[in-house]
C-alpha positions in Angstrom: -14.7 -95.5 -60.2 -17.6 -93.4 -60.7 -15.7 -90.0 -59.5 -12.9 -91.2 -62.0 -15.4 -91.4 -65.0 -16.9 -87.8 -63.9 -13.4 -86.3 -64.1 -13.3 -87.5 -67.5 -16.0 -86.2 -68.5 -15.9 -82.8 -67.0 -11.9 -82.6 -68.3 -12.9 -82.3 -72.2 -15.1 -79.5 -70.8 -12.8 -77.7 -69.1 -10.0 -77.5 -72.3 -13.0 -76.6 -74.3 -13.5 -73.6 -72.5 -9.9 -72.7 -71.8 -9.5 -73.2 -75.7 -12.3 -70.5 -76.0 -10.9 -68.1 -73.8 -7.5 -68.1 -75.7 -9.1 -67.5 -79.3 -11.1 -64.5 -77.7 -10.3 -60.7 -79.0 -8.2 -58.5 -77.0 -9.8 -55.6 -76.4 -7.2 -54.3 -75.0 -4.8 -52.3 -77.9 -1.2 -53.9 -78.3 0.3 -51.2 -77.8 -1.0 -50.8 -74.1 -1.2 -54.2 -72.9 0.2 -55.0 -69.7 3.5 -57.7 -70.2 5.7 -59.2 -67.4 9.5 -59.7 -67.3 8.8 -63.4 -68.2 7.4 -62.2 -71.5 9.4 -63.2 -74.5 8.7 -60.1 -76.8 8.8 -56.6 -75.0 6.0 -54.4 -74.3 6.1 -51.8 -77.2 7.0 -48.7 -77.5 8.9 -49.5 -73.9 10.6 -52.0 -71.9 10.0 -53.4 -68.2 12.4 -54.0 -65.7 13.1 -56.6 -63.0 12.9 -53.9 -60.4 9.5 -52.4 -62.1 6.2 -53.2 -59.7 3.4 -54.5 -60.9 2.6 -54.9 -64.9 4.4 -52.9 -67.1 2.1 -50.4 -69.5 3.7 -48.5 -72.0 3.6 -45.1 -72.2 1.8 -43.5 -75.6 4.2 -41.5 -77.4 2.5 -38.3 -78.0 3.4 -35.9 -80.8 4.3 -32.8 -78.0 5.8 -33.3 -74.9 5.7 -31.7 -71.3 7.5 -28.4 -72.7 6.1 -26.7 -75.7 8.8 -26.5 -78.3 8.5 -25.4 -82.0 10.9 -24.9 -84.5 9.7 -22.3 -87.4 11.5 -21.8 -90.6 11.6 -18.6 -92.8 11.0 -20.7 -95.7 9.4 -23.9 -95.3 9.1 -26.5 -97.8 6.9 -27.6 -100.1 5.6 -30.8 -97.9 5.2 -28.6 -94.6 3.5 -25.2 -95.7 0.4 -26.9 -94.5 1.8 -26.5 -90.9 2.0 -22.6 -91.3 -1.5 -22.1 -92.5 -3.2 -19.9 -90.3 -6.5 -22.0 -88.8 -9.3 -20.3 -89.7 -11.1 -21.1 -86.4 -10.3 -20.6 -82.4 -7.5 -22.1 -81.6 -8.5 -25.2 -79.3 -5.5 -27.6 -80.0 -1.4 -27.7 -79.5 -1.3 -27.8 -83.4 -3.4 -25.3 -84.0 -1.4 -22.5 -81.8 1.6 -24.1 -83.3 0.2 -23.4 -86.5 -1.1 -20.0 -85.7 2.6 -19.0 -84.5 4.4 -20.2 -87.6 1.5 -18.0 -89.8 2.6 -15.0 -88.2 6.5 -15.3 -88.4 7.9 -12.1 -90.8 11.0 -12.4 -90.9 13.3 -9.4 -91.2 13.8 -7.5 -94.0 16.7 -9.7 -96.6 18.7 -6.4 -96.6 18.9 -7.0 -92.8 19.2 -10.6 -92.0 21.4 -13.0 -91.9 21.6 -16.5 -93.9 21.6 -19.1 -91.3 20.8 -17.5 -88.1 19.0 -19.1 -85.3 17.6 -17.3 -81.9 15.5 -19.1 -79.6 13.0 -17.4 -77.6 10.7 -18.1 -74.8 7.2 -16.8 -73.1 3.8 -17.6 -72.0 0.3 -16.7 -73.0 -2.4 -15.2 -70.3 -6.1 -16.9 -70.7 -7.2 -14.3 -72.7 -4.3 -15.2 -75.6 -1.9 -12.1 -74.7 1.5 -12.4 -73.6 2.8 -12.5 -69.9 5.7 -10.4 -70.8 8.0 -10.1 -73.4 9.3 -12.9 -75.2 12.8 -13.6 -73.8 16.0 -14.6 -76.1 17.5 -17.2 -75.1 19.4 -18.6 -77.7 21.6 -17.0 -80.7 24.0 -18.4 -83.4 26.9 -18.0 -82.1 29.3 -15.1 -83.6 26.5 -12.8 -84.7 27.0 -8.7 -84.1 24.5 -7.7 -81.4 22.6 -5.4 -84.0 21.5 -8.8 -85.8 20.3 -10.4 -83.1 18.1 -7.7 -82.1 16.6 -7.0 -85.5 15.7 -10.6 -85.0 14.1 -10.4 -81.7 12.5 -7.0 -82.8 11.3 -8.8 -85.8 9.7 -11.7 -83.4 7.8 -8.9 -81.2 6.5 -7.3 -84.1 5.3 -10.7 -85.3 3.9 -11.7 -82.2 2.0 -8.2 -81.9 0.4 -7.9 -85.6 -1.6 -11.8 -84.0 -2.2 -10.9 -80.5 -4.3 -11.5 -78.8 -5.0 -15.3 -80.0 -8.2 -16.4 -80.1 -8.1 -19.3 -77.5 -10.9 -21.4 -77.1 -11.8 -21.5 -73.1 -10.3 -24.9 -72.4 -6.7 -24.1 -74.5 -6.5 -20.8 -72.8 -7.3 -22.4 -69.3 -4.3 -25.4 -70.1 -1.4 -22.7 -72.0 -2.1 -20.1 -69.3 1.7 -19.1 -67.7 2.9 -22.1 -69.3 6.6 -21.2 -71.0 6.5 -22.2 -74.6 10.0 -22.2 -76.5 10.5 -21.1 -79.8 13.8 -21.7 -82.2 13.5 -19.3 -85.2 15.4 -20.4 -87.9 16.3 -18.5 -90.9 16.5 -20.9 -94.0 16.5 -18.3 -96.5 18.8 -17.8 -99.5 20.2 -15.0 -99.0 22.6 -12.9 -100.7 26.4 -14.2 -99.5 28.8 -11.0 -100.4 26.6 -9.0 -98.3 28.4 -7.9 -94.7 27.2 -9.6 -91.7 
């Protein structure tokens, strides 16, 4: 009898605290809290599986990924000509070599381009912000005469020279260094239509 009236005594005590613990702040962000399969919502921004071990924890979506890309337009608009201002400091981020390789696009002369045209090149940086070769086409609009495609490639080598070297900082230049970065060029101008191609 008196172990009985112990038990409920001690049972209030016991939900009181559990009750705490539930009403307690997660200080652990939403986004990268670990969920089960038995979970009715999903762990954001992924899913887990059955076959998954252990507790699921989302991945973070980052703005760049494993491979460098960048797209850079001849004529940007209004809303992004903040990305192609040249930073006015060493470069020590993703966006700001991103933003130091749209500043330096020139695109050919409009006499010589080509409304439209896309090439895609790739290279690497050395430590020092200096190139580890030339940059190397890998992509052109289709259909295009071999004399535009390389007044557009000469046109991204003399753009890339009138920057180099860029002015890493030393942790940048240690993370870029031999890394291939790909470029798409992209020529968005309005440009005159009756001229030849």
């Amino acid at each position: 009898m008196l172990r009985g009236l112990l038990i409920l005594l001690l049972l209030p005590l016991s939900v009181g605290s559990a009750d705490a613990r539930r009403r307690q702040i997660n200080p652990i962000p939403f986004s990268h809290e670990p969920c089960s399969v038995l979970d009715n919502r999903p762990c954001t921004p992924s899913y887990c599986g059955v076959f998954d071990h252990g507790p699921c924890i989302p991945e973070i979506d980052y703005p760049y990924g494993q491979n460098l890309q960048l797209t850079i337009l001849s004529s940007p608009s209004e809303t992004e000509s903040a990305k192609y201002r040249k930073p006015d400091h060493d470069l020590d981020t993703i966006a700001d070599l991103f933003a130091e390789l749209r500043a330096c696009w020139s695109p050919p002369p409009a006499d010589h381009a080509r409304q439209g045209m896309q090439i895609s090149v790739r290279f690497s940086f050395n430590k020092t912000g200096g190139l580890i070769g030339p940059p190397r086409m890998t992509y052109a609009t289709s259909g295009v005469a071999a004399e535009t495609r390389s007044t557009y490639l000469d046109a991204i080598n003399a753009s890339l020279n009138t920057c180099l070297p860029l002015r890493f900082t030393s942790g940048l230049g240690g993370a870029l260094a031999g890394r291939p970065i790909a470029i798409r060029y992209v020529d968005n101008r309005e440009l005159d239509s009756a001229r030849p191609q």
